[in-house]
C-alpha positions as CSV (number, residue, x, y, z in Angstrom):
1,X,-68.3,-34.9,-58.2
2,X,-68.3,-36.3,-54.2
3,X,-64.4,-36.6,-53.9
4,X,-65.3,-38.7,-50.7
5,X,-67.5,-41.5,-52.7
6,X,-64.5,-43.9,-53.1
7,X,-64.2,-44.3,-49.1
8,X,-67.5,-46.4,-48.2
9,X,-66.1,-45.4,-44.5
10,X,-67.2,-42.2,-45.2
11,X,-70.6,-42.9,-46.0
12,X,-72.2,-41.2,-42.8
13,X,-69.9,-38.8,-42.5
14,X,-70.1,-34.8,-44.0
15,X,-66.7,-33.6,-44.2
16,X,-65.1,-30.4,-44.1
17,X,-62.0,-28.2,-44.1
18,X,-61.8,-25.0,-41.8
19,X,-59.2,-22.0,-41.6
20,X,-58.5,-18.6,-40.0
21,X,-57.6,-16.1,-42.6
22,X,-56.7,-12.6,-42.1
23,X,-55.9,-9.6,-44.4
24,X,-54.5,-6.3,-44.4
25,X,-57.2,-3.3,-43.1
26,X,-59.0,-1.5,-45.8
27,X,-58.3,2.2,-46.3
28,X,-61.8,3.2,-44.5
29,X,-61.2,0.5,-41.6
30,X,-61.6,2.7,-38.5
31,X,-58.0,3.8,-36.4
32,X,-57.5,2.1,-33.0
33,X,-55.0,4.0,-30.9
34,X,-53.7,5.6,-33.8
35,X,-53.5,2.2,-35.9
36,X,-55.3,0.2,-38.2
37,X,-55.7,-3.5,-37.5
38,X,-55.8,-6.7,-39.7
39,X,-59.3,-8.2,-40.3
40,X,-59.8,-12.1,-39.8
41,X,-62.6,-14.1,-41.1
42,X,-63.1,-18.2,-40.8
43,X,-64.1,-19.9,-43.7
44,X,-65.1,-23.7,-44.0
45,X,-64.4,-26.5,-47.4
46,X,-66.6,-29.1,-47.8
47,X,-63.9,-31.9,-48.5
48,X,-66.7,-34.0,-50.4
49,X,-67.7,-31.1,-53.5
50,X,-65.2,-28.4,-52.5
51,X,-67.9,-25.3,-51.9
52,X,-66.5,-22.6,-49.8
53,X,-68.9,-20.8,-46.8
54,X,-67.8,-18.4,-44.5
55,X,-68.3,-19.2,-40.5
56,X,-67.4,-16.1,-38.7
57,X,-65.8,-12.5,-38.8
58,X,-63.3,-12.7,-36.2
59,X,-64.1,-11.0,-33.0
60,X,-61.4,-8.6,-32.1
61,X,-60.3,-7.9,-29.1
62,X,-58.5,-4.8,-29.3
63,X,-55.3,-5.4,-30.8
64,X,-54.9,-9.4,-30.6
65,X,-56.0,-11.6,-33.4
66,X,-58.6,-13.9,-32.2
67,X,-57.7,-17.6,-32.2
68,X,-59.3,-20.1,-33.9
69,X,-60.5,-22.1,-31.4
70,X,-62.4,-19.3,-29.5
71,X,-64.4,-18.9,-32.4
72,X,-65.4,-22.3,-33.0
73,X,-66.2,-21.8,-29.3
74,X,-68.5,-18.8,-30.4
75,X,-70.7,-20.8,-33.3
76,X,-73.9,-22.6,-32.8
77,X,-73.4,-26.0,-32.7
78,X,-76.0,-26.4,-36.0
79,X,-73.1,-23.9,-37.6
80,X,-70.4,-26.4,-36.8
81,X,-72.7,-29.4,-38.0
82,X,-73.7,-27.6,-41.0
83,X,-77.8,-28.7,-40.4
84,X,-76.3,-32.3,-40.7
85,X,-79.5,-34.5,-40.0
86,X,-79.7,-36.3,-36.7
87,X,-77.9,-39.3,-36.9
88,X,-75.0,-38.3,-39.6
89,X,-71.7,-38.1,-38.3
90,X,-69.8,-34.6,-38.8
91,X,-65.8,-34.6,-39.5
92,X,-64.3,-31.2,-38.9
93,X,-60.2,-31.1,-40.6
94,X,-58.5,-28.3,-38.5
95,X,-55.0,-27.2,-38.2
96,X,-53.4,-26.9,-34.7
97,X,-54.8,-23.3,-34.0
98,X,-58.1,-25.7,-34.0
99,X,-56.8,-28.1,-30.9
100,X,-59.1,-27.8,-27.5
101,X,-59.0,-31.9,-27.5
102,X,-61.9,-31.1,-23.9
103,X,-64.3,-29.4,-26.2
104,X,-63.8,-31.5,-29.3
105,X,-65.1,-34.3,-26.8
106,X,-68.2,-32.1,-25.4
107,X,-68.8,-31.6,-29.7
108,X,-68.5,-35.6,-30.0
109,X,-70.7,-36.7,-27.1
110,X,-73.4,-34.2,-27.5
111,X,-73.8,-33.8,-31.1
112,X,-71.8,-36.0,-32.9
113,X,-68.8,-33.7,-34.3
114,X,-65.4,-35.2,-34.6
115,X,-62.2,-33.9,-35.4
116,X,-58.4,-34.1,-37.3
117,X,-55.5,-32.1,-36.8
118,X,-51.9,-32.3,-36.5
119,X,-49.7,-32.0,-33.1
120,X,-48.4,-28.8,-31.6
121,X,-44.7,-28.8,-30.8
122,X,-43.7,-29.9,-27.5
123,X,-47.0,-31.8,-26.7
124,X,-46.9,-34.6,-24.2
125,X,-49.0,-37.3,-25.2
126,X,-48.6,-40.9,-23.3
127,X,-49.6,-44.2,-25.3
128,X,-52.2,-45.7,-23.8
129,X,-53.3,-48.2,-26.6
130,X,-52.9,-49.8,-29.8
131,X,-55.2,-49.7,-32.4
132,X,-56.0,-52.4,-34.9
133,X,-55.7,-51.9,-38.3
134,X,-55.5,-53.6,-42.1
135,X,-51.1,-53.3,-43.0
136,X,-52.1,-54.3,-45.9
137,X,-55.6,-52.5,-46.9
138,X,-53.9,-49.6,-50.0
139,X,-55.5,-46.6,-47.8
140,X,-53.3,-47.8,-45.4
141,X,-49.8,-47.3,-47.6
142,X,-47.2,-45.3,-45.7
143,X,-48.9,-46.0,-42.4
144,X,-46.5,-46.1,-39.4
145,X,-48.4,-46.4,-36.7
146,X,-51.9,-46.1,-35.5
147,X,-51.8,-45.4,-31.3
148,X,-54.3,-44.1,-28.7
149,X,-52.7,-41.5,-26.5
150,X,-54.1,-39.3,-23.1
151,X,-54.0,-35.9,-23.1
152,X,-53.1,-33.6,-20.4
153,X,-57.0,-32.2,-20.6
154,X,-57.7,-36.1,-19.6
155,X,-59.2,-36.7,-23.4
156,X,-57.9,-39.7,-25.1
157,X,-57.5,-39.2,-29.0
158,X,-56.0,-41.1,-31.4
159,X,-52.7,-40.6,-33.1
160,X,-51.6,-41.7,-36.6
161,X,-48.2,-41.7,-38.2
162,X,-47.9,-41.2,-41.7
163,X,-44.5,-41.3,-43.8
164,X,-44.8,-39.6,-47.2
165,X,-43.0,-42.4,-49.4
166,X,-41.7,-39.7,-51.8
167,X,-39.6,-37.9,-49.5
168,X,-39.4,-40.0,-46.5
169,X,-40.9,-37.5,-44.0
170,X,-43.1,-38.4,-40.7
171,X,-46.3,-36.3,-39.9
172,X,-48.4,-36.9,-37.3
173,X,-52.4,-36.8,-37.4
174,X,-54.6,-36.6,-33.8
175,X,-58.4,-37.2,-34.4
176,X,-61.1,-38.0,-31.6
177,X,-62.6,-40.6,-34.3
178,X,-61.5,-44.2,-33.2
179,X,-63.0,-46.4,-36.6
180,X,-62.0,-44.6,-40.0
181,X,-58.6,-46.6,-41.6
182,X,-55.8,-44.4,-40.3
183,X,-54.8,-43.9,-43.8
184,X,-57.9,-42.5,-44.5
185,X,-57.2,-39.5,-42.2
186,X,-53.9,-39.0,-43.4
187,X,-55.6,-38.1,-46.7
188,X,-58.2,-36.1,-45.1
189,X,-55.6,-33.8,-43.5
190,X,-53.8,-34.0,-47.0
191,X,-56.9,-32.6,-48.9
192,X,-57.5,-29.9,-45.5
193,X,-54.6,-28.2,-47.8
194,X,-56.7,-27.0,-50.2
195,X,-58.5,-24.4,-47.7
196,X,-55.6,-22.6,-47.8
197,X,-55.1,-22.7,-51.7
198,X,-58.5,-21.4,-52.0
């Protein structure tokens, strides 16, 4: 079953999860410098029917783990879209190893990926703007706040507040997608957990 079907917003939209995961080296993993390294992988979630596909092997660079974002950098734009036909919208749910809000905007302009993710600690972001939206619409339960805010890379994103009502707690949600109910991507980034049970 399409766990997205309920959210007519999401009608144009194929949605999906992605995560770095990295696990201990095999026994017959080649030494380097004496040592045997981790080995990383990125795997997407389709958020709609929860099927699992791999993106990338990580690219090593000697000893360091490679980030996230340089290997979104690395994929073919048809990769990232998943051969999404012309015209459908794709919704990438990241966590903040997947932040580069500059090249989220080149993905957005030119081929019509967006993203969600949460803040990094210690991020300056100035309000610039206010966004409308529906206090009262239930997506929208637990909603504090719904702001656009500029980047020091000169992007402006959005940024939603959510409180979870059953323990009181704020988290905050940035996306580069200015029309979806904000409560709707507080529940995107909420089901973006399951990448990490699976």
């Amino acid at each position: 079953p399409d766990r997205l079907a309920a959210y007519p917003e999401l009608n144009n939209f194929d949605v999906f999860a992605g995560d770095g995961h990295w696990h201990g080296a095999a026994v017959h993993d080649p030494l380097t410098d004496g040592t045997k390294y981790a080995t990383g992988h990125f795997f997407g979630l389709n958020l709609r029917h929860g099927g699992v596909f791999h993106l990338s092997a990580a690219d090593q660079i000697g000893r360091l783990k490679e980030h996230d974002m340089r290997a979104l950098k690395r994929l073919a734009v048809q990769t990232l879209r998943q051969d999404a036909p012309t015209g459908r919208q794709v919704l990438w749910v990241w966590d903040k190893a997947g932040i580069d809000f500059r090249q989220w905007h080149c993905w957005k302009q030119s081929a019509g990926i967006y993203f969600v993710s949460r803040p990094k600690e210690n991020m300056t972001r100035d309000v610039i703007g206010q966004q409308r939206w529906e206090r009262d619409a239930p997506i929208n339960q637990g909603i504090v706040d719904d702001v656009l805010v500029a980047t020091s890379q000169g992007v402006a994103v959005r940024r939603v507040t959510y409180r979870n009502p059953v323990d009181g707690e704020l988290f905050e949600f940035l996306t580069n997608e200015f029309e979806l109910p904000p409560g709707l991507i507080a529940h995107l980034y909420r089901l973006r957990w399951d990448v990490e049970k699976v």
